[in-house]
Structure formats: structure tokens, C-alpha cells
C-alpha positions as CSV (number, residue, x, y, z in Angstrom):
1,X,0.0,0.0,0.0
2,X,2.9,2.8,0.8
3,X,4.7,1.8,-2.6
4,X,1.1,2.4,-4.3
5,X,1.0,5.9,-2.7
6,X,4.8,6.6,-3.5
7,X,4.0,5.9,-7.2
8,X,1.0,8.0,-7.2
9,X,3.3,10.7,-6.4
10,X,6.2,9.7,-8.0
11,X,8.2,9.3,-5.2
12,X,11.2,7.4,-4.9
13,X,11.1,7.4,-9.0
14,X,14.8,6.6,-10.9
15,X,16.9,9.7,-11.6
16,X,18.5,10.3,-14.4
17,X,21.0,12.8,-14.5
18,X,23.3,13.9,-17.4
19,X,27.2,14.8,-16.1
20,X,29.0,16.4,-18.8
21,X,33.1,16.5,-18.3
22,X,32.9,20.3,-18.7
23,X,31.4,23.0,-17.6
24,X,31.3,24.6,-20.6
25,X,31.4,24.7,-24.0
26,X,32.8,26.9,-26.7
27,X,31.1,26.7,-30.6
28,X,32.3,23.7,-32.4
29,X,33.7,22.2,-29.2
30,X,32.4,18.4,-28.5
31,X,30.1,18.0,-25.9
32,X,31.2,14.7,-24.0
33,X,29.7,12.6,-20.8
34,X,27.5,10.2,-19.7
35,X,23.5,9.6,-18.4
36,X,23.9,8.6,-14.6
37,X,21.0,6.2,-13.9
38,X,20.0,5.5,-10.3
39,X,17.3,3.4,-9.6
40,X,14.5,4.4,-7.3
41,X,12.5,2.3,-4.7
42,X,11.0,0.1,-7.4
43,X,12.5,-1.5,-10.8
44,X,11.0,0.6,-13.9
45,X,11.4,0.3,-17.2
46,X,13.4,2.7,-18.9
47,X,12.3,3.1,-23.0
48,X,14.4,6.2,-24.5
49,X,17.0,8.5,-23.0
50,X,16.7,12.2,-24.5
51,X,18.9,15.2,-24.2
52,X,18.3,18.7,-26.0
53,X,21.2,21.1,-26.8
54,X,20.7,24.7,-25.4
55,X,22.8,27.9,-25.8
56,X,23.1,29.8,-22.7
57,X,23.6,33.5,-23.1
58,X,25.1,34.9,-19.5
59,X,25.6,38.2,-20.7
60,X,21.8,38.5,-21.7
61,X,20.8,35.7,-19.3
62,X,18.7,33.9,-22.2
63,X,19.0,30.8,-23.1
64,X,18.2,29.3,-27.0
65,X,17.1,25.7,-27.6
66,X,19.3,24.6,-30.9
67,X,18.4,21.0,-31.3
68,X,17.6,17.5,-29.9
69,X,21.1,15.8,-29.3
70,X,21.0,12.8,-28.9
71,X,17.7,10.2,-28.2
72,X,18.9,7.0,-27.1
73,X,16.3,4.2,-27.4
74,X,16.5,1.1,-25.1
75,X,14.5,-1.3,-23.6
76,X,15.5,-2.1,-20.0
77,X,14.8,-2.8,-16.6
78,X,15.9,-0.2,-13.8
79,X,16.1,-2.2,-10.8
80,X,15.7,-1.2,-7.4
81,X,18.9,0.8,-6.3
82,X,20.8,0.0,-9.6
83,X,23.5,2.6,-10.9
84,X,24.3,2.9,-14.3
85,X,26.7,5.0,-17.0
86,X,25.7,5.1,-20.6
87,X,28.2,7.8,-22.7
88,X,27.6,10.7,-24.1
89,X,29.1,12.4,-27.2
90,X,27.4,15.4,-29.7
């Protein structure tokens, strides 16, 4: 019964974070890293990993969606508490 209410409001869900080795970018630089996967309370399926590219403008503090990166389509099982890498590159 608690796991049914934790799902309802998608707590203890999987994270999925995307680490990047720098901080930033310059144009025409390659953007490299990896998803982090961490599993939640529950296994759950993952289907597709998806990443847009934005331009961040400090000076005008705007940012600018240039494309979808990368879309990475799988079909696995998160379990409980797993951690996983899958790499990055654009």
C-alpha cells in the first residue's frame, strides 16, 4: 500500500542525470559525458534517453534551444537501487 502511494506521487522514482566532463562549451567544441541512472524504490522500465542542446547567453541571461542531441532508445529494466553510465558524445 505505501509503494502504491509513492508511485502516485512519483516518489522514490529513478533519476537520471546527465554529467557532462565540462562545464562549458565553446562553438564547435564536442560536448562529451555520460547519463547517470539511479534506480528508485522500485524497478521501472526505462524506454528512450533524451537530451536537447541549449545555448546559454550569460551576458543577456537567455538561453536558446538549438536541437535535440541525442535520443537513445533502449528497452531495460531499472532495478531497485541500480546505478548505471551510458556515454555521451554530440
Amino acid at each position: 500500500m505505501f509503494n502504491k502511494y509513492l508511485n502516485l506521487f512519483k516518489l522514490g522514482s529513478a533519476n537520471i542525470d546527465l554529467v557532462l566532463d565540462a562545464a562549458e562549451y565553446l562553438p564547435g567544441e564536442r560536448v562529451s559525458g555520460y547519463f547517470k541512472l539511479q534506480g528508485g524504490f522500485r524497478k521501472q522500465k526505462v524506454k528512450r534517453l533524451e537530451c536537447d542542446l541549449i545555448a546559454q547567453n550569460k551576458h543577456e541571461k537567455s538561453n536558446q534551444m538549438i536541437e535535440t542531441v541525442k535520443t537513445i532508445l533502449m528497452s531495460r529494466t531499472l532495478n531497485a537501487k541500480e546505478s548505471t553510465e551510458i556515454p555521451f558524445n554530440y
